[in-house]
C-alpha positions in Angstrom: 26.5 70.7 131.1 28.7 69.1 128.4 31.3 70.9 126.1 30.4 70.8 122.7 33.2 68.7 120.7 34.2 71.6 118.6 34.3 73.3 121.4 36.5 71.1 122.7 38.9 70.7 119.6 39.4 74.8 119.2 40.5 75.1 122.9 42.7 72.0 122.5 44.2 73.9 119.1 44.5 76.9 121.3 46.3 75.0 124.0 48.8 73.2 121.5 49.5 76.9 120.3 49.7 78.2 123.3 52.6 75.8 124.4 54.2 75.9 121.2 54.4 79.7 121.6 56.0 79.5 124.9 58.3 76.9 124.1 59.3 79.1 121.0 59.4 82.1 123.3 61.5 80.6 125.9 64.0 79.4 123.1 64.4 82.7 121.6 65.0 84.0 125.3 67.6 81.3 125.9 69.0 82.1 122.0 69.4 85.8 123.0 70.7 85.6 126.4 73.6 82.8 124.5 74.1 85.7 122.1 74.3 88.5 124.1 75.5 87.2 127.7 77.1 84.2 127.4 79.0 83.3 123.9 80.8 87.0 124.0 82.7 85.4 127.4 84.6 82.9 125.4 85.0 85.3 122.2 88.7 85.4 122.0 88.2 88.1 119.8 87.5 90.5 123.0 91.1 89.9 124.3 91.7 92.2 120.6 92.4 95.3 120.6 89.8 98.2 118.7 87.6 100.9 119.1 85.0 100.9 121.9 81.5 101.0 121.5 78.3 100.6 123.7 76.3 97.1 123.7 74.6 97.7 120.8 76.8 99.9 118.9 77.8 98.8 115.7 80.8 100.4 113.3 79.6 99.1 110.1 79.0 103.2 108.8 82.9 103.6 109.9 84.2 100.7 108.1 82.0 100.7 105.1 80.9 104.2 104.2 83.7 105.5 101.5 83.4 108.9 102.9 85.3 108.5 106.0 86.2 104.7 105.9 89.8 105.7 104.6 90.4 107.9 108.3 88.7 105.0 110.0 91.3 102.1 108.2 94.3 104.8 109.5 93.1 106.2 112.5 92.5 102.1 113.9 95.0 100.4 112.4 97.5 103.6 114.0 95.8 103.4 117.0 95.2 99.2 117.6 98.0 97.5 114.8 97.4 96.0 111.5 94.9 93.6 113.1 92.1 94.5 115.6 88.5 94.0 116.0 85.2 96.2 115.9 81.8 96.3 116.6 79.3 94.0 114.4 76.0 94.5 115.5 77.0 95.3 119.4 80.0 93.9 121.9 78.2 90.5 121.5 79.3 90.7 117.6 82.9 91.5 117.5 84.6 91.0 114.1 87.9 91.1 113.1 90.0 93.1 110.0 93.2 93.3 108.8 95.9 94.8 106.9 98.2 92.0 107.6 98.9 90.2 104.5 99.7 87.2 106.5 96.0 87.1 107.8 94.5 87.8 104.7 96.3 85.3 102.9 95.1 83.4 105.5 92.0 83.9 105.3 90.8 84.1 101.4 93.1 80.8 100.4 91.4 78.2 103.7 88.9 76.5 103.1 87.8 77.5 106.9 86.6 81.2 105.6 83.4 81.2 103.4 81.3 83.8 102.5 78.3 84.1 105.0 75.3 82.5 104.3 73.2 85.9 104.5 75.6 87.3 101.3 75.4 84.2 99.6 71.2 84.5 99.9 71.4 88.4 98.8 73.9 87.3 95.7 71.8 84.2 94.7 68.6 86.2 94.7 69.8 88.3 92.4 72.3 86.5 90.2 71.2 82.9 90.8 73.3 80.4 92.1 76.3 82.0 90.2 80.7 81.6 90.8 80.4 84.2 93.2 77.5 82.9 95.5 79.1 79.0 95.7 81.3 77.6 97.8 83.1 74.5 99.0 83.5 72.2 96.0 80.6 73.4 94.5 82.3 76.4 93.9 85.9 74.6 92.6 84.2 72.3 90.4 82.3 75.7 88.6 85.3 77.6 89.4 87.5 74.7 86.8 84.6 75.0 84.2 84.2 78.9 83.7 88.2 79.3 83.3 88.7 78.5 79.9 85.9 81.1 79.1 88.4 83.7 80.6 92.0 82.6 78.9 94.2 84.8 77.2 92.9 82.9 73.8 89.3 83.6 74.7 90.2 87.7 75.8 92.0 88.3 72.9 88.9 86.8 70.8 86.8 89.7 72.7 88.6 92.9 71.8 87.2 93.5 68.1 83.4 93.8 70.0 85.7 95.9 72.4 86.4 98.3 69.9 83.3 98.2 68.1 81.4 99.2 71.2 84.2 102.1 72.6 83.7 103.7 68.9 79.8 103.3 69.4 80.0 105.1 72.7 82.4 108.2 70.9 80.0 108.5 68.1 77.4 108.8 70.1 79.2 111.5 72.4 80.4 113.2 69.6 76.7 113.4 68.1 76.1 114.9 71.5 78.3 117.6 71.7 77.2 118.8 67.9 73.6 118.5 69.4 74.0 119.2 73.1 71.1 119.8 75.5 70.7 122.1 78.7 71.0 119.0 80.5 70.3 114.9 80.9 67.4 115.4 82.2 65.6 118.3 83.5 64.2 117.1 86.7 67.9 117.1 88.0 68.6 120.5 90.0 71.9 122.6 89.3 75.2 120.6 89.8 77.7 121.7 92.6 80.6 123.3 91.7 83.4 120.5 91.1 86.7 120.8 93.4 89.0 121.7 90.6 88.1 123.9 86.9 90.7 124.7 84.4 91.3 128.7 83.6 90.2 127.8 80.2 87.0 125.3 79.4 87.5 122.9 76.4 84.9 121.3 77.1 80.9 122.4 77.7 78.6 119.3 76.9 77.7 117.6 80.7 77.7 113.8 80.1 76.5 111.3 82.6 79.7 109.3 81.6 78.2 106.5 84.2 75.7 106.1 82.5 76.6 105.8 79.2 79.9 103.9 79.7 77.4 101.1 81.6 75.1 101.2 78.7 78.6 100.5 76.3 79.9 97.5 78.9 76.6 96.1 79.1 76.2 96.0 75.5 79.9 94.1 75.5 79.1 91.8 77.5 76.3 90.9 75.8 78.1 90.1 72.4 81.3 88.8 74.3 79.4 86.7 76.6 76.4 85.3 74.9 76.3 86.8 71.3 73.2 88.7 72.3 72.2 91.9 70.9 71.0 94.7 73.7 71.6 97.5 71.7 71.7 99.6 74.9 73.7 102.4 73.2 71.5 103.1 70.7 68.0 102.6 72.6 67.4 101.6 76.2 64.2 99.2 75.7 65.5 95.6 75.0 62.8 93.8 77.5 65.9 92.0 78.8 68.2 95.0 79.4 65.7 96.5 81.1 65.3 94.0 83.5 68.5 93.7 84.3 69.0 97.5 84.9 65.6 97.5 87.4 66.6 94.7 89.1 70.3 96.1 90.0 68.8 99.3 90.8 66.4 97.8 93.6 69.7 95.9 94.7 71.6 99.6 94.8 69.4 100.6 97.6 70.4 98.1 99.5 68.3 95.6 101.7 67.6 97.8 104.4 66.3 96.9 107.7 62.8 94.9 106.2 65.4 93.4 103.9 67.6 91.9 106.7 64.5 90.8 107.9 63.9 88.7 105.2 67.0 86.7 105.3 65.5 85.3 108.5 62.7 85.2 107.4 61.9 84.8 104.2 58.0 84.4 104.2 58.0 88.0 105.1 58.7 88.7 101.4 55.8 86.3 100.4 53.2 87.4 102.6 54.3 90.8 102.4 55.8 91.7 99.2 57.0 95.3 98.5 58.0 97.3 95.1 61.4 96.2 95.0 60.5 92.5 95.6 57.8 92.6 92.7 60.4 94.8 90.3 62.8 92.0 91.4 61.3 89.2 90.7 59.3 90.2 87.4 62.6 91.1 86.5 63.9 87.5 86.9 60.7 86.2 85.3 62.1 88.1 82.4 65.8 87.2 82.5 65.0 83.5 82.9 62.5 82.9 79.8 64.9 84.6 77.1 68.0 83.0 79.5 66.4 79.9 78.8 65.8 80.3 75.1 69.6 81.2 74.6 70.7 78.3 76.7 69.0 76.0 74.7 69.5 77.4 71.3 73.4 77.4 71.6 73.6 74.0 73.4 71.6 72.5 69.9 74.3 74.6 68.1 77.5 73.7 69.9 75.5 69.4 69.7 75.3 70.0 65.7 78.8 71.1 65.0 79.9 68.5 67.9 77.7 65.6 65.7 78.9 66.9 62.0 82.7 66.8 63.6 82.5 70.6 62.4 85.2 73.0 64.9 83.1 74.8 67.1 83.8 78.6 66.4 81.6 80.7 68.8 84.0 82.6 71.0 81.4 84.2 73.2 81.6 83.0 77.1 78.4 81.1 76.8 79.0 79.2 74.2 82.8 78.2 75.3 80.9 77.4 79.0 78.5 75.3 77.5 81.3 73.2 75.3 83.2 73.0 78.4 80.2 71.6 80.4 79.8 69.2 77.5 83.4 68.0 77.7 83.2 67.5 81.5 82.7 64.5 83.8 78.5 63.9 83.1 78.1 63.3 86.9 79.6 66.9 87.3 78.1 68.6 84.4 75.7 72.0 85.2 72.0 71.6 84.3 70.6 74.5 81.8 69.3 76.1 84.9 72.6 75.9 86.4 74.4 77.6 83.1 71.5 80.1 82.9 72.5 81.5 86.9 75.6 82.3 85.4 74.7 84.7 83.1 73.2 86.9 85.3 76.3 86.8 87.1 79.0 87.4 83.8 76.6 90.4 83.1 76.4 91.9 86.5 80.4 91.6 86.5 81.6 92.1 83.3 79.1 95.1 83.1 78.6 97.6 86.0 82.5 96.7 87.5 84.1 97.4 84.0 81.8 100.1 83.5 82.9 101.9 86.9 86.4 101.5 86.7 86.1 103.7 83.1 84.2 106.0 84.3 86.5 106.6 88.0 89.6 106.8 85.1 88.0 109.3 83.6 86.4 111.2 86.6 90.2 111.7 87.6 91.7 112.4 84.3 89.1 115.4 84.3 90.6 116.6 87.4 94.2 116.1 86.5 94.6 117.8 83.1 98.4 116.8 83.2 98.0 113.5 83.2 95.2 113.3 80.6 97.4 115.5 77.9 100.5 113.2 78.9 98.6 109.3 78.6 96.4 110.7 75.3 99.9 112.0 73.7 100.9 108.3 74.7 98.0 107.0 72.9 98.4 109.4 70.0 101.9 107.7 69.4 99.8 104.7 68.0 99.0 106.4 64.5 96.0 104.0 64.0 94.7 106.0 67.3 94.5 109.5 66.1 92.0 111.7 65.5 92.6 111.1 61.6 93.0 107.7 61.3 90.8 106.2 63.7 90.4 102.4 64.0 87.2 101.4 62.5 85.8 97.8 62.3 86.8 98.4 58.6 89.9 99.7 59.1 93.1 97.8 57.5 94.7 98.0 61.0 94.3 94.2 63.2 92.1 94.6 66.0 93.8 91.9 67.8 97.1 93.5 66.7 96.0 97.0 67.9 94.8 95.6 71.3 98.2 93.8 71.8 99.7 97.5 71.2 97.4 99.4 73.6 98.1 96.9 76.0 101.4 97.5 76.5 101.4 101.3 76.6 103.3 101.9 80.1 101.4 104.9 80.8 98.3 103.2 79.9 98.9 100.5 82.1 99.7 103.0 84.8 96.8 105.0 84.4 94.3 102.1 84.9 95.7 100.5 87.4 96.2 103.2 89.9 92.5 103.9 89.3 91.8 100.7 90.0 93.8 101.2 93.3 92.4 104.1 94.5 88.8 103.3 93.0 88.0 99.5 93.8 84.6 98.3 92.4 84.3 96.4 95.4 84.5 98.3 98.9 85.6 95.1 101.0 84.7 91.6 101.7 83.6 89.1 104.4 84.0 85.8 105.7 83.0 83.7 108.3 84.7 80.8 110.0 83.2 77.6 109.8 85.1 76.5 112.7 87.7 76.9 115.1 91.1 78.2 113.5 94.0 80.0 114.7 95.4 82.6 112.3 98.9 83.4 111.6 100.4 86.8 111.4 103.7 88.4 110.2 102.9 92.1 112.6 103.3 91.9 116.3 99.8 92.3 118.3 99.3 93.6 121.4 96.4 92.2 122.9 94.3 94.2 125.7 95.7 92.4 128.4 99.3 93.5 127.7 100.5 90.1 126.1 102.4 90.5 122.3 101.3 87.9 120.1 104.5 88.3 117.9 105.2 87.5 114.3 105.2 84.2 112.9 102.7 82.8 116.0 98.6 82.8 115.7 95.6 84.3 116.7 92.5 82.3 117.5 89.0 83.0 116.2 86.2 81.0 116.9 83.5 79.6 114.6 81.0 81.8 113.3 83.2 85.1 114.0 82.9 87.2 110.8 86.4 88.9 108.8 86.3 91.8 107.2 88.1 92.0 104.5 89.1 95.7 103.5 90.2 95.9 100.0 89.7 100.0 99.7 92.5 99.9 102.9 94.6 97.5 101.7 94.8 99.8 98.3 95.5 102.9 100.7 97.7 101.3 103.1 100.3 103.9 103.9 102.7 100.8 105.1 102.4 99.5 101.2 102.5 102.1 98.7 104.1 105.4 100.8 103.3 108.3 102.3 101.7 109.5 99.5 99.2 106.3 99.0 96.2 108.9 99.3 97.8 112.1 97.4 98.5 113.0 93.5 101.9 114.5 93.2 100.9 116.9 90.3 98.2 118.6 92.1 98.3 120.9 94.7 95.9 119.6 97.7 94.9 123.5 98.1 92.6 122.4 95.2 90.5 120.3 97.4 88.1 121.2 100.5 88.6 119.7 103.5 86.8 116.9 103.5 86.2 116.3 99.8 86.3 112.7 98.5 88.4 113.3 95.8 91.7 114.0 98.0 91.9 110.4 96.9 93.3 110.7 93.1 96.2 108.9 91.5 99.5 109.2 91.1 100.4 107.3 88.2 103.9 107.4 87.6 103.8 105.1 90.9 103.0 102.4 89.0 107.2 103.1 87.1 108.9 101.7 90.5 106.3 100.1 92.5 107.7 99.5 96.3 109.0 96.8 97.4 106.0 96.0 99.5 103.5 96.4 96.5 105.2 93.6 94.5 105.0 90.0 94.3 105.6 87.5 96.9 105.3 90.8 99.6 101.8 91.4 97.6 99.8 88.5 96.8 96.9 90.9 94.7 96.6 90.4 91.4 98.0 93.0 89.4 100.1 94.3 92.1 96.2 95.5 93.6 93.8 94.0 96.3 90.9 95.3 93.5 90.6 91.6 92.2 91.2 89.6 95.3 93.0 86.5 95.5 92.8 83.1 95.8 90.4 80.8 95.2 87.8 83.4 95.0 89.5 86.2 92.8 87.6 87.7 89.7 88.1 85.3 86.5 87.4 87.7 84.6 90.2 90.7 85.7 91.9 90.0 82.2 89.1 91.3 80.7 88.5 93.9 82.5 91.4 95.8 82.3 91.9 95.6 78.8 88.5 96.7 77.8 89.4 99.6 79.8 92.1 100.3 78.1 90.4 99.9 74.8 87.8 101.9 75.8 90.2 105.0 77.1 92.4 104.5 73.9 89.4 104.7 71.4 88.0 107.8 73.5 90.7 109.9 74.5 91.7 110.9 71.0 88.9 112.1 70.5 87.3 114.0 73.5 88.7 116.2 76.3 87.6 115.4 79.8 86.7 118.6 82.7 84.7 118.4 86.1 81.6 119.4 85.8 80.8 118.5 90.0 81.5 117.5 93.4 81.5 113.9 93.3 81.3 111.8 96.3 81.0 107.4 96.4 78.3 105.2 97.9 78.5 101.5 98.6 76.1 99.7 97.5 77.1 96.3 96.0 79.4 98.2 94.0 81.4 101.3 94.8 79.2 104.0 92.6 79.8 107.6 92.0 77.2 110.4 93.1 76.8 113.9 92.9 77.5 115.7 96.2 74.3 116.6 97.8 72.2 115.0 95.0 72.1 111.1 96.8 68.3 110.7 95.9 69.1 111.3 92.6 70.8 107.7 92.8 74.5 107.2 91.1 75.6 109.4 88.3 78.9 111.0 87.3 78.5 113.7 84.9 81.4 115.1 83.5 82.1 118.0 81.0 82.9 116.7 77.5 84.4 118.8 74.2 86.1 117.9 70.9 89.8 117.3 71.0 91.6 119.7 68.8 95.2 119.6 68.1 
């Protein structure tokens, strides 16, 4: 009896299937065994010293989970040295951190370290192929171009939308306390009590300060950095705004286990899309059409002036990107689609990191009355400041002038940057080797076998071995800043539970005679902090950043004073976001009692 041909062809099909199966099977077999078996064996990291675990055991809640992650960095680097290694994914993943500024200098200034491929996927999905998702000489050539976008010229340029939007923000607060409401929305349960309450309230109105401080940063970064008008203060529907705000909030939850998934495979995501992919990428449907109309409509601009020899005056960071693209090397010059990933990243940055490190200042300035009546008398001294003179966009009084004076205001400066110590945007970082390397250190090691690796001489680490880089630790580090790196002098600790987050507050008058350890060359951070990174990979836009802040805390203070309204705790999720104990599925908030200053 003969075989039909079909017949024939299927089971040939199913044969060539059948083999390609196996042979697929057999090297995933051979790939797991390498991973699991044999690779760890010539790990030089398992000569380290660190906690134990079980094969599969990982350490990522210990390390990265702000809760208990400031124990952990103690307890291990107590226990092992300021270098040591945990558990990735299992004893076949070992990974190695440090608070060794040797390493780390190492480590973010060689080209050897990159960011991994899978955080470079999760950044460029959502903020395009941006500063912070390049590398290699991709990453210099965009690195050169942004810069001049983020110069002490092009800051000061910024502060007059600075002010504008911080007076916004305390006119809309102060429309809220004369009209206040039982709360921000009703579908939120009671608060918790907050670890600390004066004897005597000031202050009754509950703000989500979160909230509304992002809405204010977004809508400066809009003006600042594209001369676009979101109007997010006044009305949360710009088509564009709210894309941006869905989007981040899908990346909040973080990728979970499908989302790993997809970074191996990413035609899981096409055959099987979920909310969060569909809210992501309408989102960026949305973002790149009116990207793409700005793009194009400031390039014929900036081409006019350029072709009627007219100066170019738009300060905004889009416009000074573009002419800086235009005056570059053609052969290295970013395409439209190229300019447009950056925007996504300037707003993500120079909004929600901005945004958090106000509302962290004044989180802990609620809980430290002391302090607040001390740095607002300091602002006070600035007459154009006070409650009866305040600095309008009318006012007689320079903007640029009155930003150079807030600026310098020691206890200010103090203020801010010990919130930004004890409240990084930014949780930690990672990089992996792209080959070989041996590490130097400046703090004896002593390995498991009993042999000191001893300062000045190197560690080896393998290629593909990941490094965590802990910022939060490096800001706590006992061995940097004192005993005291996790206390506030001015308040009793009785105040706190055991266990509460907010053990961790500042001590500002620090900040008057840093130790010799937190200053430059013993502390390569900018600003004295580990908040910014550094290197070839710190934020450009940290100038900006912290004066806004200070803008921001100068126009509000004067006017407002700040109390605890609840237990608030931190979550990582891209960012380092505030959230009311007991109330995670609520998602971040930070809401904080708010009354008219009276003097």
């Amino acid at each position: 009896m003969s075989t039909s041909p079909w017949l024939s062809l299927v089971l040939t099909v199913l044969k060539a299937c059948g083999i390609v199966f196996l042979l697929s099977l057999a090297r995933g077999l051979v790939w797991l065994i390498n991973l699991l078996l044999v690779a760890p064996i010539s790990d030089p990291l398992k000569n380290m010293q660190g906690p134990e675990g079980s094969a599969l055991q990982n350490h990522f809640r210990e390390v990265m989970d702000p809760s208990i992650s400031p124990d952990t960095h103690e307890n291990w680097s107590k226990a092992y040295g300021k270098t040591f290694r945990f558990n990735g994914f299992g004893k076949h993943d070992y990974r190695l951190m440090s608070l060794d500024f040797r390493v780390i200098s190492h480590i973010l200034n060689s080209p050897v370290y990159e960011k991994p491929w899978q955080t470079r996927t999760l950044l460029s999905r959502l903020l395009g192929r941006g500063v912070f998702a390049m590398e290699g000489e991709e990453h210099k050539t965009l690195r050169k171009l942004i810069m001049p976008a983020f110069s002490v010229q092009a800051v000061k340029a910024m502060t007059p939308i600075f002010f504008q939007k911080a007076e916004e923000l305390r006119d809309r607060w102060d429309t809220m306390i004369s009209h206040p409401t039982p709360s921000d929305s009703p579908a939120f349960p009671p608060l918790p009590p907050p670890p600390y309450s004066p004897p005597h309230s000031l202050a009754e109105t509950v703000i989500d300060i979160s909230h509304w401080i992002s809405r204010a940063t977004f809508d400066v970064i809009g003006l600042a950095g594209f001369d676009y008008h979101f109007h997010s203060l006044q009305d949360e529907s710009e088509e564009v705004y709210l894309a941006y705000r869905k989007m981040f909030n899908v990346a909040d939850k973080g990728p979970g286990l499908k989302g790993l998934l997809k970074l191996y495979f990413p035609i899981i995501d096409k055959l099987f899309p979920d909310e969060g992919s569909r809210t992501t990428d309408e989102s960026l449907r949305v973002i790149y059409e009116a990207g793409k109309q700005l793009v194009q409509s400031k390039k014929s601009a900036i081409l006019a002036e350029k072709a009627s020899a007219k100066e170019i005056k738009e300060k905004d960071i889009l416009s000074l990107l573009i002419k800086s693209n235009l005056s570059s090397d053609p052969s290295k010059r970013l395409s439209d689609a190229d300019l447009l990933d950056q925007l996504s990243t300037f707003l993500f940055a120079g909004s929600d990191s901005t945004s958090l490190a106000i509302s962290w200042c004044v989180h802990l300035l609620s809980l430290h009355p002391d302090v607040q009546t001390r740095l607002r008398d300091e602002i006070l001294s600035l007459s154009s400041c006070s409650s009866n003179s305040p600095l309008n966009a009318s006012s007689v009084h320079s903007p640029y002038a009155h930003a150079d004076a807030i600026d310098v205001l020691p206890f200010l400066d103090a203020v801010v940057r010990e919130t930004l110590r004890l409240c990084p945007p930014v949780h930690g970082t990672i990089r992996v080797a792209t080959r070989d390397d041996a590490i130097p250190i400046s703090s004896p090691i002593l390995l498991r076998n009993g042999t000191v690796v001893r300062a000045g001489e190197t560690i080896p680490i393998r290629k593909g071995s990941y490094v965590h880089v802990p910022i939060e630790a490096l800001n706590f580090s006992t061995d940097i800043w004192g005993d005291d790196a996790r206390t506030f002098k001015y308040v009793s600790s009785s105040f706190f539970p055991e266990g509460i987050l907010m053990i961790l507050v500042n001590r500002p008058d620090r900040w008057a005679s840093l130790p010799l350890q937190a200053r430059a060359p013993s502390h390569p951070g900018i600003a004295n902090l580990m908040t910014f990174s550094f290197g070839p990979h710190s934020c450009p836009g940290w100038k900006i950043s912290i004066l806004e802040t200070k803008v921001f805390l100068a126009t509000l203070l004067p006017h407002f004073v700040f109390e605890p309204a609840a237990d608030i705790q931190k979550f990582n999720a891209i960012l380092t976001r505030p959230y009311v104990y007991d109330q995670f599925e609520y998602g971040a908030r930070l809401p904080v009692k708010v009354g008219r200053y009276v003097v």
